[in-house]
C-alpha positions in Angstrom: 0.0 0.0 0.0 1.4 3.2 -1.2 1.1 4.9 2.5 3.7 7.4 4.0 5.5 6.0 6.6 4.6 2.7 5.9 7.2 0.3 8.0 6.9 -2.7 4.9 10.5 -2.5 3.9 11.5 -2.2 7.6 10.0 -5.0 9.5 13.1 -7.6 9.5 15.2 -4.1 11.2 12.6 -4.1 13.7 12.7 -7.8 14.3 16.4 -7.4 14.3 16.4 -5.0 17.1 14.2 -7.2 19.1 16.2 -9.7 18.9 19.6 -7.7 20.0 18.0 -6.3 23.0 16.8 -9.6 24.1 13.0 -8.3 24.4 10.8 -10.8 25.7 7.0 -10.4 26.4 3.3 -11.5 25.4 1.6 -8.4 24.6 3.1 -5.7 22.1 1.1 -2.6 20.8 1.1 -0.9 17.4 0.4 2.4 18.6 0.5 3.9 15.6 -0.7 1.6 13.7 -1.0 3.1 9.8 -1.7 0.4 8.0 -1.0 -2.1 10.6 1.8 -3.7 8.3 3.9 -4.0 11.8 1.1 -5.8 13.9 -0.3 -8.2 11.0 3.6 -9.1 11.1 4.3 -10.0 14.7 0.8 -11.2 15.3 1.9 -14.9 15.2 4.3 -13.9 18.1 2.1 -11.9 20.4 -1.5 -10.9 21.6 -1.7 -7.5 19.3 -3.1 -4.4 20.4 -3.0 -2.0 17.7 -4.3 1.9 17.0 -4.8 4.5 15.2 -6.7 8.0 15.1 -7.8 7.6 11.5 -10.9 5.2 11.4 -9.5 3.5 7.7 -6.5 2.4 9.5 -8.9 0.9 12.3 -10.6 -1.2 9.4 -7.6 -2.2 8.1 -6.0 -3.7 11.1 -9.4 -5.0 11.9 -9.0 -7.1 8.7 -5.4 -8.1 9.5 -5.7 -8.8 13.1 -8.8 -10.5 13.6 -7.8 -12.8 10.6 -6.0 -15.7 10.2 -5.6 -15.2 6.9 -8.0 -14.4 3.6 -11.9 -15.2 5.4 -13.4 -17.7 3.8 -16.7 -16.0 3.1 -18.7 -19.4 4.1 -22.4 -17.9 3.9 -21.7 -15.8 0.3 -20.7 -18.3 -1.4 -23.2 -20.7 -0.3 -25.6 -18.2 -1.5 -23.6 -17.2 -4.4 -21.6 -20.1 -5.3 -18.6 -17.3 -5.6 -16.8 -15.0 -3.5 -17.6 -11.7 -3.0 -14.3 -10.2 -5.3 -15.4 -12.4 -8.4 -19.3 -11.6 -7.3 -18.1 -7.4 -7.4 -16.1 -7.3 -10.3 -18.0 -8.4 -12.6 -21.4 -6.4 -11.3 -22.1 -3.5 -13.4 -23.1 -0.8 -11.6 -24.5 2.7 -12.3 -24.4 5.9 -11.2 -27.2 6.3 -8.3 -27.6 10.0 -6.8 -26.1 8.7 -3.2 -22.5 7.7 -4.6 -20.4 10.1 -2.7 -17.2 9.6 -4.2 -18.7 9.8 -7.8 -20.6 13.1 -7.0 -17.2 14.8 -5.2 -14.3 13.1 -6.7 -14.5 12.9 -10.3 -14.9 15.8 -13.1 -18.5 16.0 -11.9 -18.0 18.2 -9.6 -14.6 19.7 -11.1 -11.8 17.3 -9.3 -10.0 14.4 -11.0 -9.1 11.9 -7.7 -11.4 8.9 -9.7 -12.5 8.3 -13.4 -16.0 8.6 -13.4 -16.1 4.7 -14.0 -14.0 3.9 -11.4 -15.9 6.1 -8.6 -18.8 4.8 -9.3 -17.6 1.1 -8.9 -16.2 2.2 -5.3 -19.2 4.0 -4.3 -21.2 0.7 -5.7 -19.0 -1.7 -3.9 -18.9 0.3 -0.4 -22.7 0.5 -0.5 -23.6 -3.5 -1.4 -20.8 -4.4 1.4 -23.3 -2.5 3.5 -26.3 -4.9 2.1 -24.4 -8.3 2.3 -23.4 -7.2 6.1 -27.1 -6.1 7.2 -28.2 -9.5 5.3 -25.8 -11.8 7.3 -24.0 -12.8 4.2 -20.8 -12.1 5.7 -19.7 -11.4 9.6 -18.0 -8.4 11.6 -14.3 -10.0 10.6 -15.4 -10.6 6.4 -16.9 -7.1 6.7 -13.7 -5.2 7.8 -11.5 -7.5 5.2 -13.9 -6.3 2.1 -14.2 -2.7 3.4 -9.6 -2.6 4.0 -10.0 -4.3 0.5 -11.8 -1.8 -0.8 -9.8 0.6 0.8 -6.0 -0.7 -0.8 -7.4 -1.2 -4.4 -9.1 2.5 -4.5 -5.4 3.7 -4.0 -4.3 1.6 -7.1 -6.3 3.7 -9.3 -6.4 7.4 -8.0 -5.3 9.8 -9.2 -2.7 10.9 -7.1 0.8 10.7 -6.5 0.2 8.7 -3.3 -1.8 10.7 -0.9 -4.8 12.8 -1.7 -4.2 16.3 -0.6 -3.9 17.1 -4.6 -5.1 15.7 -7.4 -3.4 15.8 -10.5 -4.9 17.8 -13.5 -3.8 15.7 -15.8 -5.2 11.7 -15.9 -2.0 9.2 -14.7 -1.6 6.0 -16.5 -2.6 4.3 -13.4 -6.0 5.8 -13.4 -6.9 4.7 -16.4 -6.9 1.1 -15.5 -10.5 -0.5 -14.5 -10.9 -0.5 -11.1 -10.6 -3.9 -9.9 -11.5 -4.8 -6.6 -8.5 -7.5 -5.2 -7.9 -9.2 -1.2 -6.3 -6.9 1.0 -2.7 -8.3 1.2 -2.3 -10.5 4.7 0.0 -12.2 6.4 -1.4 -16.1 7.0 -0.5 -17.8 10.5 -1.6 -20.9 11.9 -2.1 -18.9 15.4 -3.6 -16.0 16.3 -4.6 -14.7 19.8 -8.2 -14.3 20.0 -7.1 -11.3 22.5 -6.0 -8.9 20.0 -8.0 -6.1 20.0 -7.9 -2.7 17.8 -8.5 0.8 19.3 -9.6 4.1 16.9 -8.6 6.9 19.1 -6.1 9.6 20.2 -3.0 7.4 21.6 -2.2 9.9 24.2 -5.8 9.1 25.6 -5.4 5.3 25.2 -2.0 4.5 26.4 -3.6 5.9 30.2 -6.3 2.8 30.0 -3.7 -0.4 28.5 -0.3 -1.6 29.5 1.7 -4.2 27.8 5.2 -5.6 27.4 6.2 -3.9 23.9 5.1 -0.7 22.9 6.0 0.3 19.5 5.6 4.1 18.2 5.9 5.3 14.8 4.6 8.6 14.8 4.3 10.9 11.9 7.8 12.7 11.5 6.7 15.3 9.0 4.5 18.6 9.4 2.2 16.4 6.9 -1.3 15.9 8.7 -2.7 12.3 7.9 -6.1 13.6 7.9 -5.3 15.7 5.0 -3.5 13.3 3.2 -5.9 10.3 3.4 -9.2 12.4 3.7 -10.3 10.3 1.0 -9.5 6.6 2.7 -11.4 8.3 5.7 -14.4 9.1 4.0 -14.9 5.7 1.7 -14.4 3.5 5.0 -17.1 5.8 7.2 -19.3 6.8 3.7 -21.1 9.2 6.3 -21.6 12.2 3.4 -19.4 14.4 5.2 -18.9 18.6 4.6 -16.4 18.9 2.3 -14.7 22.1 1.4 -12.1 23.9 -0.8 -10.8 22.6 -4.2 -9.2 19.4 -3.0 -12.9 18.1 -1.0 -11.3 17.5 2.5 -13.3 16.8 5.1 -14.4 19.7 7.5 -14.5 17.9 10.4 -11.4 16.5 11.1 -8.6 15.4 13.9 -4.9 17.1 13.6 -2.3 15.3 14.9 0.2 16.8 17.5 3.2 14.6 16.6 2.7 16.4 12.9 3.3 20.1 14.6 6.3 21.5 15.3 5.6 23.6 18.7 3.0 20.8 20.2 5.5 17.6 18.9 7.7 17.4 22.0 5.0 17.9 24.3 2.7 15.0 22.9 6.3 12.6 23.4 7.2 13.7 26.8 2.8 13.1 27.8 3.8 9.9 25.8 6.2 9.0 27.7 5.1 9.6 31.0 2.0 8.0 31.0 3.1 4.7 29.0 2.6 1.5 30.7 5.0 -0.9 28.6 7.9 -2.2 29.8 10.1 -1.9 26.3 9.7 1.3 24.3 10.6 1.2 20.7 10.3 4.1 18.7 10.7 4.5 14.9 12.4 7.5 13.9 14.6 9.6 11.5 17.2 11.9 11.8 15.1 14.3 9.7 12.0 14.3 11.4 10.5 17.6 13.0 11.8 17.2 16.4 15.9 17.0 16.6 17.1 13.4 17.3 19.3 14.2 19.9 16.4 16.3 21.6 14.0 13.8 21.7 16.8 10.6 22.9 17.4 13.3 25.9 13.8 13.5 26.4 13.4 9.6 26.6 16.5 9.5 28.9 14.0 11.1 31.5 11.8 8.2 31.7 14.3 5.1 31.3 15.9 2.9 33.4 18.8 4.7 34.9 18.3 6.8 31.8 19.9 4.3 29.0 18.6 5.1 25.8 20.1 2.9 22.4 19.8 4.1 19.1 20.0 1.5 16.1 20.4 3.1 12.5 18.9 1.7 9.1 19.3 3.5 5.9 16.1 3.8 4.1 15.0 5.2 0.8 12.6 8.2 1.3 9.2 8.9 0.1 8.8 11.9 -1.2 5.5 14.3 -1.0 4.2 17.4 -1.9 4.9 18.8 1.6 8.0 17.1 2.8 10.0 18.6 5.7 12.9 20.5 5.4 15.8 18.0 5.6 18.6 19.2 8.0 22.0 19.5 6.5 21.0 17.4 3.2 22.2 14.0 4.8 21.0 10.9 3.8 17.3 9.7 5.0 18.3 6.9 7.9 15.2 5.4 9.4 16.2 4.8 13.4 14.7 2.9 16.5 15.4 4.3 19.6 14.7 1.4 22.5 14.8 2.4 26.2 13.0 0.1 29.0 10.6 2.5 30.7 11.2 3.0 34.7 7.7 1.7 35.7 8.7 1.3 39.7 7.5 3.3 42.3 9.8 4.4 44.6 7.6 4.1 47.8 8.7 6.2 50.7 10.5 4.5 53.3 8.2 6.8 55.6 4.8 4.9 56.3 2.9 7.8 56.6 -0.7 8.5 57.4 -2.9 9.1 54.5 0.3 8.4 51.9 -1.0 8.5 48.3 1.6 5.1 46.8 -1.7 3.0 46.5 -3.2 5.8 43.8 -0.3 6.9 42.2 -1.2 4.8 39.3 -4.4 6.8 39.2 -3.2 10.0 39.7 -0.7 10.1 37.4 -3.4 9.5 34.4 -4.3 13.1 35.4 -1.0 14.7 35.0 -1.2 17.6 32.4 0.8 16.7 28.8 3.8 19.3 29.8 5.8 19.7 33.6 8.3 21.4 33.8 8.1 21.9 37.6 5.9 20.1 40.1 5.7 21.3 43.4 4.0 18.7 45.9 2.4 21.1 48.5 1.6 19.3 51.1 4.6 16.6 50.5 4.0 14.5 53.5 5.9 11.2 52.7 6.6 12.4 50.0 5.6 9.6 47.4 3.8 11.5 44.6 6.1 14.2 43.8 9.4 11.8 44.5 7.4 9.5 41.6 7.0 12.4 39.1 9.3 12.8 36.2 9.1 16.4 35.8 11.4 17.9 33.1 13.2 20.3 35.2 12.5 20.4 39.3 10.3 19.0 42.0 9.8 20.9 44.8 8.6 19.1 48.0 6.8 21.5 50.8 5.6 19.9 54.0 4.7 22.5 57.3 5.4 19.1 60.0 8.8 19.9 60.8 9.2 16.2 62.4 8.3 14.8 59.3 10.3 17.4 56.7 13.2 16.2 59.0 13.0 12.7 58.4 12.4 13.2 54.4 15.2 15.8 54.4 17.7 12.6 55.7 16.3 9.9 53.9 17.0 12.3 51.1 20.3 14.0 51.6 22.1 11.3 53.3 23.8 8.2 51.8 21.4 5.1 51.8 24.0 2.6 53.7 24.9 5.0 56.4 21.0 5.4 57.5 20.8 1.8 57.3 23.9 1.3 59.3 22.6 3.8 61.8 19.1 2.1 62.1 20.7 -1.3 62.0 22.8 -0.2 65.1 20.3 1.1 67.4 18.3 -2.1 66.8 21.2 -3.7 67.9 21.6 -1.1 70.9 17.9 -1.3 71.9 17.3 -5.1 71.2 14.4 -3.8 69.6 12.4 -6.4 68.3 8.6 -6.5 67.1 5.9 -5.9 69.7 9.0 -5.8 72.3 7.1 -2.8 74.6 10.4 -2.3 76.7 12.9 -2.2 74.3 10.2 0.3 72.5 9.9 2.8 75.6 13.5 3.1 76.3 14.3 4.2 72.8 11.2 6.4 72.9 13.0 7.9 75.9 16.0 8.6 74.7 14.6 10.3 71.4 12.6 12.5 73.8 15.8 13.5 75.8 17.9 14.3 72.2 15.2 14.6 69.3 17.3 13.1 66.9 15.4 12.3 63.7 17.1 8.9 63.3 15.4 7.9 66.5 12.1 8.9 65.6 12.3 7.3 62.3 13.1 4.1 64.0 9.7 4.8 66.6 7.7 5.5 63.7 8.3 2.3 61.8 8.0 0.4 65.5 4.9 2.7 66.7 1.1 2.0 66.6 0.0 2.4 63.2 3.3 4.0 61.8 1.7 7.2 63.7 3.8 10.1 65.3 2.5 11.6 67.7 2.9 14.0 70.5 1.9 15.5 73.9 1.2 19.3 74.7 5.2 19.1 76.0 6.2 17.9 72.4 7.2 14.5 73.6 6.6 11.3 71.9 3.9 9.3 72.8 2.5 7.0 70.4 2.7 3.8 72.1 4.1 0.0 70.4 2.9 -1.7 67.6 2.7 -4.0 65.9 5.5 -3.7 63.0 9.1 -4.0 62.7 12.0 -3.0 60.2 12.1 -5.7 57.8 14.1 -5.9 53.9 11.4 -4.4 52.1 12.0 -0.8 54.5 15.5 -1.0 53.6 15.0 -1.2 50.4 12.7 1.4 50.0 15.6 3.3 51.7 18.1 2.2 49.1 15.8 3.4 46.2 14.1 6.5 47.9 14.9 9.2 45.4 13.1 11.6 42.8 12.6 10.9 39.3 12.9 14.3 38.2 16.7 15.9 37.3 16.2 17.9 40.5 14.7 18.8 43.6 14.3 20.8 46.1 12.8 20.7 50.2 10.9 23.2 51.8 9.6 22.8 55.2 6.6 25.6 55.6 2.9 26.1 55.3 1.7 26.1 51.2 0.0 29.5 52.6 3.6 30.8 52.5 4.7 29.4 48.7 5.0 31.8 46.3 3.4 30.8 43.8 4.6 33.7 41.1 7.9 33.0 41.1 7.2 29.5 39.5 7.2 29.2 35.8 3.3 29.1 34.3 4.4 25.1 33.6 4.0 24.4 37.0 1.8 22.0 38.2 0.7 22.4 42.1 -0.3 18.8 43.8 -2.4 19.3 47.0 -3.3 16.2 49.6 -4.4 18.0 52.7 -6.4 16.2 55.6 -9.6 15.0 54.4 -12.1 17.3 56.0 -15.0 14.6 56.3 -13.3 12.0 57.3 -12.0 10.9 60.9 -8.3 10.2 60.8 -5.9 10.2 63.6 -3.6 12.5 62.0 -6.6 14.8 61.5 -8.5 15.6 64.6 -5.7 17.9 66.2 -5.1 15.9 69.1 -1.8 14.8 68.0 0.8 17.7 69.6 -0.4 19.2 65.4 -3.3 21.3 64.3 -6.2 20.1 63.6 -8.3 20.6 60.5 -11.6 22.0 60.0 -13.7 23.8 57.8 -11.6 27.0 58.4 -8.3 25.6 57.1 -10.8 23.5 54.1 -11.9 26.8 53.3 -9.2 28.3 53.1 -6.7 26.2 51.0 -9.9 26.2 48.7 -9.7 29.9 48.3 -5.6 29.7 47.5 -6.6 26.7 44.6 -8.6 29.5 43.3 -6.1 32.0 43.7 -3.6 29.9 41.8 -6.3 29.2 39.1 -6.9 32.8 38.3 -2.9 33.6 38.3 -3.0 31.0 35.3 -1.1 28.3 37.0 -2.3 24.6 37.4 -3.5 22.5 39.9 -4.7 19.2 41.5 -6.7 18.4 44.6 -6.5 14.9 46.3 -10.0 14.9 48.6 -12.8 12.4 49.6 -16.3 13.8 48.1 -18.4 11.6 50.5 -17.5 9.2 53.5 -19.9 6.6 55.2 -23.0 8.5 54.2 -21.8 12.4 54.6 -20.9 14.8 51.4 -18.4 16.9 50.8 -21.2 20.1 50.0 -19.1 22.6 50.2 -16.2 21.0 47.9 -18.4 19.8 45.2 -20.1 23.5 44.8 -16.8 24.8 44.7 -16.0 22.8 41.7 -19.3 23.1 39.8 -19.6 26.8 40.5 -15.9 27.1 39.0 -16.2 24.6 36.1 -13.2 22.5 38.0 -13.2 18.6 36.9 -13.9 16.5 39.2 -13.1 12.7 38.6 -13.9 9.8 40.8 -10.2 7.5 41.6 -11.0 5.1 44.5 -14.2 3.8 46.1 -12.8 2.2 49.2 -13.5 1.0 52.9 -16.3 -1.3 53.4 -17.1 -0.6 57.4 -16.6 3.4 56.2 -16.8 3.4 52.5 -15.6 6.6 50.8 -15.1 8.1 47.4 -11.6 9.6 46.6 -11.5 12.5 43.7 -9.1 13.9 42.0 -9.9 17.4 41.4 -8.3 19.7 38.5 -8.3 23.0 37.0 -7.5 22.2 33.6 -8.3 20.0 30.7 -5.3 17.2 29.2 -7.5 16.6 25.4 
């Protein structure tokens, strides 16, 4: 299929880099799928999920990836004694006043895509597909093969030079042949996984719904816009009489791609990026694509393992088009893959902290806006979400408890195996051992006689419920638990640092963050105290202030400040909790058009509703 970008000639390169890397797995996606040449190869190897914006290219893998091979069209030809190509080809059809294509393609209406013969055998052959469908002739699978069929022999006759944002005003050799309807060209396995499924959406939207083991991109490279190029591939594959416009017929309504502009390109990779859920990342490229190689191999260094990023090279012969990017420095086209293995861990704070978000991050993250630059986590308490956010430049983490910015601040700043060497030798010191009372009090003692953080990081992992707490004299009182250092603490110790290239700690109030002096890129993450609900760390009897429908109010009232400066925000909160509403919060966010989406549902004794709450829109 004559199809920019199609990855055809390149599919033993992209074998061959599987192979070098060692890439195992069981589900790969075709995210961009095009004419799904790459899936319908691989899909004897793995459960395929495959996508694409354009609805043609949904058909089209629909036809390659639910099929074993060329359907056998059972029912037609029991009904017809032939298949449905031989059945087409040799109907004679005439020109009705519904044929689309005939009526806005051809000289009748002043453009020369078809030959009036030849548009009038599509429109004729897209309609009866319609009739043999409805009449249970053929099923969903034989239905997407006829229309992709349909689809690839229309190309073999237009009038074109490969895509159809022009025509040419002259009639080409090739669109003077009869239009012949032939079997969409697939690859025949005796397996298939009756798991593959095909997508017809934005990818940025999918890719925060699926996860995988392979995820291959192949984005446009080019300021070309598929939906201008293959407006006409669109319309025969929906035939919904769209509004057409201008000399060329495109469609009115139509999707733009991001990946196609310059300004918005790097900000739909990074979102990409980000918010993938595959373990192996390969991206087709080329080193004259709209966004500088070396920019966009720094980009994915952000969100690899220990930011390795490998390049593999393949010279490749390029396809030329009426709009073709400016090629940097005349070098040679060289088609690359770029494979990094995404960081998917979370690096859970060693700090078991009350009301900790680790659980949700997953969720959370999904909400993230396309671009960061800087994400300050307000009220930073253990510190897990910002530490887990890849922001491009800095994360800033604010928390007002001074007793718990302490013990962040030297998780943070000091070497991994001399915490654990301290910790390991006041267990020795203190014979502290789980549910050992005595051994608990004396060391509880001695951090109120010095207040050394070390020693209440120890309490806190030994204490009831992993809670610190205080008397009016500021000593500790939270009595013995029922937990214990263990490997899994010391290793969340070992790997306890941020994702993003820096950070930054601030112990204060969020009342006193300046927001101004933040770059508009900023995003602002917010987990305060849930107002409804009853936890220990929330009903100011703790040696900390409460909070109540003052302090509610109030950070409420700086979210809106913040939204009307022009910055960004989220709000973690619990709309409703064993039967009470959150009034007040939800006709803050209906009477300022805020979104409000629904993350968690949990508790069964106290069931509640956790929200994410944001100022701005991601699509």
């Amino acid at each position: 299929m004559r199809y920019l970008g199609n990855k055809t000639k390149l599919l033993k390169f992209i074998e061959n880099v599987i192979k070098k890397y060692k890439i195992e797995g069981e589900i790969f996606a075709d995210l961009f799928a095009g004419t799904c040449s790459v899936g319908d190869y691989f899909k004897d190897k793995y459960t395929i999920i495959a996508n694409d914006y354009m609805s043609f290219s949904g058909i089209i893998c629909k036809a390659k990836l639910l099929n074993k091979g060329v359907p056998e069209f059972k029912n037609f030809k029991k009904v017809y004694e032939k298949d449905p190509f031989t059945f087409l080809n040799n109907k004679k059809y005439t020109r009705q006043a519904n044929f689309f294509i005939y009526k806005n393609y051809t000289p009748q209406s002043d453009r020369m895509y078809f030959s009036e013969e030849n548009a009038i055998k599509i429109d004729g052959i897209r309609l009866d597909t319609e009739e043999f469908y409805k009449n249970s002739l053929i099923n969903e699978k034989e239905y997407n093969y006829l229309i992709a069929s349909l689809i690839e022999s229309a190309l073999k006759v237009s009038n074109t030079s490969g895509t159809y944002q022009a025509f040419f005003k002259f009639w080409e050799a090739r669109s003077q042949k009869e239009f012949i309807l032939e079997p969409l060209e697939i690859n025949t396995t005796k397996t298939l996984s009756k798991d593959n499924i095909i997508y017809n959406t934005d990818t940025n939207k999918l890719i925060r719904e699926i996860s995988g083991d392979i995820a291959y991109i192949d984005t446009p490279y080019t300021t070309t816009q598929y939906a201008n190029s293959y407006h006409m591939l669109e319309t025969i594959a929906k035939y919904d009489y769209p509004e057409i416009f201008g000399k060329t017929g495109r469609r009115v309504n139509r999707v733009f791609s991001g990946y196609s502009n310059k300004q918005s390109a790097i900000i739909e990779f990074e979102d990409l990026f980000r918010q993938i859920q595959f373990k192996h990342i390969l991206v087709s490229y080329s080193n004259q694509s709209i966004i500088p190689l070396k920019q966009l191999i720094n980009l994915a260094k952000k969100f690899a393992v220990n930011g390795k990023v490998y390049v593999e090279y393949s010279d490749y012969r390029e396809y030329a088009t009426n709009n073709i990017s400016k090629k940097g420095n005349e070098e040679n086209l060289k088609e690359i893959i770029i494979y990094f293995e995404k960081d998917l861990k979370i690096n859970k704070s060693p700090l078991n902290y009350s009301g900790s978000k680790d659980a949700l991050l997953p969720l959370i993250y999904k909400h993230l806006p396309k671009h960061i630059d800087c994400f300050v986590d307000a009220m930073g308490g253990a510190f897990n979400v910002g530490a887990n956010i890849t922001a491009l430049k800095t994360v800033i983490y604010n928390e007002y408890n001074t007793y718990i910015y302490e013990i962040i601040s030297m998780l943070l700043n000091e070497p991994p195996q001399k915490t654990i060497k301290k910790i390991e030798q006041i267990l020795k010191k203190f014979k502290l051992k789980k549910k050992d009372k005595n051994a608990y009090l004396k060391l509880r003692e001695e951090y109120n006689k010095n207040k050394q953080t070390i020693l209440l990081f120890v309490l806190q992992i030994y204490s009831f419920q992993n809670m610190i707490r205080f008397n009016n004299n500021k000593q500790m009182n939270t009595p013995v638990g029922n937990n214990e250092y263990c490997p899994n603490i010391k290793e969340r110790i070992e790997n306890f640092k941020p994702k993003s290239p820096k950070y930054k700690l601030i112990c204060g109030k969020y009342q006193k963050i300046n927001f101004k002096k933040y770059p508009k890129d900023t995003i602002f993450y917010f987990d305060p105290p849930y107002f409804i609900t009853n936890a220990e760390y929330n009903d100011g009897k703790r040696g900390f202030d409460g909070w109540n429908i003052d302090y509610e109010t109030e950070l409420l009232n700086f979210l809106l400040n913040l939204h009307e400066n022009g910055y960004k925000f989220i709000l973690s909160n619990v709309i409703s909790h064993n039967g009470k509403h959150h009034h007040i919060l939800y006709d803050w966010v209906k009477e300022h058009n805020f979104y409000l989406d629904i993350i968690g549902q949990t508790g069964i004794k106290y069931p509640r509703e956790e929200v994410i709450i944001k100022n701005y829109s991601i699509f």
